[in-house]
C-alpha positions as a Markdown table, in Angstrom:
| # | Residue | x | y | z |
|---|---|---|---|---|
| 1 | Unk | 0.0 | 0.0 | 0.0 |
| 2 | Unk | 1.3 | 3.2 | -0.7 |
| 3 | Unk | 0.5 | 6.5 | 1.1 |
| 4 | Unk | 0.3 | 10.2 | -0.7 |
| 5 | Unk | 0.2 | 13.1 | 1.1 |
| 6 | Unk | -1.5 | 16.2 | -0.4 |
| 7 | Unk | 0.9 | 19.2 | -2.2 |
| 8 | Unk | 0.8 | 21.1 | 0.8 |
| 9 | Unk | 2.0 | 18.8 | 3.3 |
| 10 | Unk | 4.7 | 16.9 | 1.1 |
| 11 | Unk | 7.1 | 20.6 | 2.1 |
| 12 | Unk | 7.7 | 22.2 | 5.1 |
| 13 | Unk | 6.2 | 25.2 | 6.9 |
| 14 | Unk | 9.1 | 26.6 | 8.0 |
| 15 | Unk | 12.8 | 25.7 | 6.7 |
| 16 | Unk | 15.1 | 24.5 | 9.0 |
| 17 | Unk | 18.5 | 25.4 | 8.7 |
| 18 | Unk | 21.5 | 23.3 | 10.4 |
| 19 | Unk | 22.7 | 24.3 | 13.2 |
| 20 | Unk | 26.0 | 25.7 | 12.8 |
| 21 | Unk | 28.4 | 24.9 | 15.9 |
| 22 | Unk | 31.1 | 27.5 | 17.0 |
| 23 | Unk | 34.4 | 27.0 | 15.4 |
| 24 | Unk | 37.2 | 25.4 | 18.2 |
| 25 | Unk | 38.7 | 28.2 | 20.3 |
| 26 | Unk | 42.7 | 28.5 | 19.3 |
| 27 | Unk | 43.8 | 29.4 | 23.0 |
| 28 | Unk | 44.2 | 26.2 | 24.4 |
| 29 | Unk | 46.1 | 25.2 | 21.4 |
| 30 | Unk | 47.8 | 28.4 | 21.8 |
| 31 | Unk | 48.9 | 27.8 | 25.7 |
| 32 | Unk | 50.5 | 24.9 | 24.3 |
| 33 | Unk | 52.1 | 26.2 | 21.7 |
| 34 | Unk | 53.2 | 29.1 | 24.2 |
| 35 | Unk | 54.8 | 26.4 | 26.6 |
| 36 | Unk | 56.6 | 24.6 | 23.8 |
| 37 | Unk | 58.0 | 27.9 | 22.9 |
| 38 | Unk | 59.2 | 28.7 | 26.2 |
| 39 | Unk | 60.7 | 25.7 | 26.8 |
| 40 | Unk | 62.9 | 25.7 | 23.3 |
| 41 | Unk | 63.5 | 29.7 | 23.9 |
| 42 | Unk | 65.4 | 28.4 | 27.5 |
| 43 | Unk | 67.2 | 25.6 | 26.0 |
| 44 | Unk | 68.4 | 28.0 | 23.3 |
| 45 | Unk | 69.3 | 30.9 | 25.6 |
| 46 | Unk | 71.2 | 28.0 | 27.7 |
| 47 | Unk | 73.1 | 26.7 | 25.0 |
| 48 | Unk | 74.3 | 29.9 | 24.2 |
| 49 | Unk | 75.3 | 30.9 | 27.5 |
| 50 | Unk | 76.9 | 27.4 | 28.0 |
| 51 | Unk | 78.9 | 28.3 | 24.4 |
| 52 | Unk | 80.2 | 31.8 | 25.9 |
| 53 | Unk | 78.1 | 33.7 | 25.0 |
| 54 | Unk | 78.2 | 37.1 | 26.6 |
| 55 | Unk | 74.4 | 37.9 | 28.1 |
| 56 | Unk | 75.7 | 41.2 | 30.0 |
| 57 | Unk | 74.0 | 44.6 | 29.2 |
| 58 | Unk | 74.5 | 48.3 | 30.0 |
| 59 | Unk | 72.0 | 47.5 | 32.7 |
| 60 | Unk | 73.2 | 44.3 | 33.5 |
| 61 | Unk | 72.9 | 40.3 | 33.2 |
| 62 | Unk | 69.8 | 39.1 | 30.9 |
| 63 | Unk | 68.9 | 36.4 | 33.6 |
| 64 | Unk | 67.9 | 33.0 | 31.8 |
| 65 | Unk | 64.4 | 33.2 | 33.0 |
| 66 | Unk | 63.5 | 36.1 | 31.3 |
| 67 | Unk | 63.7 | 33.8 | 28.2 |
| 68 | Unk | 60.8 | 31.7 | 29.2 |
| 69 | Unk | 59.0 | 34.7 | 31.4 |
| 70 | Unk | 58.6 | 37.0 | 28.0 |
| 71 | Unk | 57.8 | 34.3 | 25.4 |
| 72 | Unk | 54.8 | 33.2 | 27.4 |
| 73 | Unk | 54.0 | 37.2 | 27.9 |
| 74 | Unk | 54.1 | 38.1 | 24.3 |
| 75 | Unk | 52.5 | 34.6 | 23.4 |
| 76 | Unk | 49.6 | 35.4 | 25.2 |
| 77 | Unk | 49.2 | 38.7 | 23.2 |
| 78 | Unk | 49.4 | 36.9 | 20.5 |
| 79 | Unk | 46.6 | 34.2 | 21.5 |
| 80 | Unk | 44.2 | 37.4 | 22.6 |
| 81 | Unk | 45.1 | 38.9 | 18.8 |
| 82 | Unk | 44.2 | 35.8 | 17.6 |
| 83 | Unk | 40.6 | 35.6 | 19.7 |
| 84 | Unk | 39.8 | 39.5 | 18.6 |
| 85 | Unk | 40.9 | 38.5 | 14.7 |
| 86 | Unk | 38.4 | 35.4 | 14.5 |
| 87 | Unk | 35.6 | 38.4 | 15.6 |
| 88 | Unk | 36.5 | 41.0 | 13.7 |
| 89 | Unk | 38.2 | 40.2 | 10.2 |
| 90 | Unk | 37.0 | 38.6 | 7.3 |
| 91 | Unk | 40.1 | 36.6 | 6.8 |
| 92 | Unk | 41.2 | 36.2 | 10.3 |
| 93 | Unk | 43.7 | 33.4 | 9.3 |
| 94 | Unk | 45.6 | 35.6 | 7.0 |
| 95 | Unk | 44.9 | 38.6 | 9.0 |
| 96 | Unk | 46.4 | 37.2 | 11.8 |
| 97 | Unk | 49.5 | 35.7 | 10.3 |
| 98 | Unk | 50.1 | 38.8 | 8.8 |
| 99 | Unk | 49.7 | 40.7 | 12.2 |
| 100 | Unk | 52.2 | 38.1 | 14.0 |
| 101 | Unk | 54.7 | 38.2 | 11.1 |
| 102 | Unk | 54.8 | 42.0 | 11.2 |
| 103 | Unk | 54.8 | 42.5 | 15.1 |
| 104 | Unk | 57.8 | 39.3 | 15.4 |
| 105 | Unk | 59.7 | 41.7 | 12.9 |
| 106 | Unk | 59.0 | 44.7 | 14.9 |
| 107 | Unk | 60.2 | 42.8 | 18.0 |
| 108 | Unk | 63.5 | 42.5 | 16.6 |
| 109 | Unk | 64.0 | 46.5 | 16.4 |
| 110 | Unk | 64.7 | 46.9 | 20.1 |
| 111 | Unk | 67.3 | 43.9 | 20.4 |
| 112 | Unk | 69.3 | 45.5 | 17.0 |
| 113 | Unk | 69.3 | 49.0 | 18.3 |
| 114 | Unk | 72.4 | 49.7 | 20.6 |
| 115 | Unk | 70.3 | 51.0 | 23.5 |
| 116 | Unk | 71.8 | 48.1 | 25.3 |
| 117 | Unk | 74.7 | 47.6 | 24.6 |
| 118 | Unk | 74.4 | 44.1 | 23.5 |
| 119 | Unk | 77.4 | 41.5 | 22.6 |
| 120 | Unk | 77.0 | 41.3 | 18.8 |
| 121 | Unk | 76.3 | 37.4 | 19.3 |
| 122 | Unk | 73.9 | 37.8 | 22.2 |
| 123 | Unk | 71.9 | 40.3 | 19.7 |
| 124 | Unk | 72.1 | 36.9 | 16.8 |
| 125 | Unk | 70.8 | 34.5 | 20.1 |
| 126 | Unk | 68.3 | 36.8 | 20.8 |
| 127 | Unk | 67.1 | 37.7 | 16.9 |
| 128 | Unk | 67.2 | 33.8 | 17.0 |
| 129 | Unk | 64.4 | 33.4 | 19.9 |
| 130 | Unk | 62.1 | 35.5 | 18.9 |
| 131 | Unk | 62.0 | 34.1 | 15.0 |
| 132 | Unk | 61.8 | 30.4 | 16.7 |
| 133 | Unk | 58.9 | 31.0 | 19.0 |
| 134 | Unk | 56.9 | 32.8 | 16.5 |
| 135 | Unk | 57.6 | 29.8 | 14.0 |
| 136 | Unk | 56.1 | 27.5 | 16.9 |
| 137 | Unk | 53.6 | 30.0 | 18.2 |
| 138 | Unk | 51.9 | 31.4 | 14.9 |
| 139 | Unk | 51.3 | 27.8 | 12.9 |
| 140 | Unk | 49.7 | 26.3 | 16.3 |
| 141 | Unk | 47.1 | 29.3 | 16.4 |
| 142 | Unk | 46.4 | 29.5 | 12.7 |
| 143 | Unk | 45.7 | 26.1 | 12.2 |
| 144 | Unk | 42.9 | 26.3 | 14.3 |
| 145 | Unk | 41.5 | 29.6 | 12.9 |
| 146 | Unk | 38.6 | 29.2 | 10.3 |
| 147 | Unk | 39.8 | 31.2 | 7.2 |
| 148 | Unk | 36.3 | 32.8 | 7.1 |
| 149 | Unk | 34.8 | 35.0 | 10.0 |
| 150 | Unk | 31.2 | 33.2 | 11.5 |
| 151 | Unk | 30.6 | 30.0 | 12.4 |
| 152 | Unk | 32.5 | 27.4 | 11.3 |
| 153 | Unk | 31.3 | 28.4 | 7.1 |
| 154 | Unk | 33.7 | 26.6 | 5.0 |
| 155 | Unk | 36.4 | 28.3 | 2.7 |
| 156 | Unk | 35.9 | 30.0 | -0.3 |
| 157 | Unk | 36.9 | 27.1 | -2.9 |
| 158 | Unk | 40.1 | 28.9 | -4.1 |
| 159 | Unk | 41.4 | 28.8 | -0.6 |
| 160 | Unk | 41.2 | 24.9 | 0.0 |
């Protein structure tokens, strides 16, 4: 037996659509990534000191913690940037990767200028940190970032 329903009931009143779920946040990914770069800035900045390299200032001794203590610091900056990005830009991948490649190149202004006095290789070992921890830091967040602002909406096809 077969059962037909009438025109009007065979479509819906109302059109559902799917419900879209929120995309993953990227700071727990980020936190991560924020340790692992902490944890490879040290082991660089010891290696270097271990090698002789001079980590003396005009206002003093560049402690080894401040390796680990500022790569967390700026890393959470970066995770926040990468929070406001996903609400705000239409691309927020490539916004963002733009914004951290800019502001890692900025970072390196302070440690080339000879404000304090730096040892010529302690300047290279510190150039070196901050282009290793953004190289760990900035592919952990954007991997998680939709490349489309809303709610998880796919790519646009010549981005896949």
């Amino acid at each position: 037996m077969t059962l037909y329903l009438p025109d009007h009931r065979q479509t819906p009143a109302v059109e559902v659509a799917p419900v879209q779920q929120r995309p993953a946040p990227v700071w727990p990914r980020g936190l991560v990534a924020a340790a692992v770069a902490a944890v490879t800035t040290t082991l660089m900045a010891v290696i270097a000191k271990a090698a002789g390299v001079d980590f003396g200032s005009s206002l003093g001794d560049v402690p080894i913690s401040a390796f680990p203590m500022l790569t967390i610091y700026c890393s959470l900056i970066g995770i926040i940037i990468a929070e406001v990005t996903i609400r705000v830009a239409k691309l927020p991948r490539s916004t963002f990767q733009i914004t951290a490649i800019v502001l890692t190149g900025l970072s390196l202004i302070p440690d080339v200028l000879p404000l304090f006095e730096f040892d010529l290789a302690f300047v290279g070992v510190l150039c070196l940190t901050h282009v290793v921890a953004a190289a760990i830091v900035v592919p952990m967040i954007a991997l998680r970032m939709e490349e489309r602002r809303g709610l998880g909406l796919p790519a646009p096809a010549h981005r896949r």
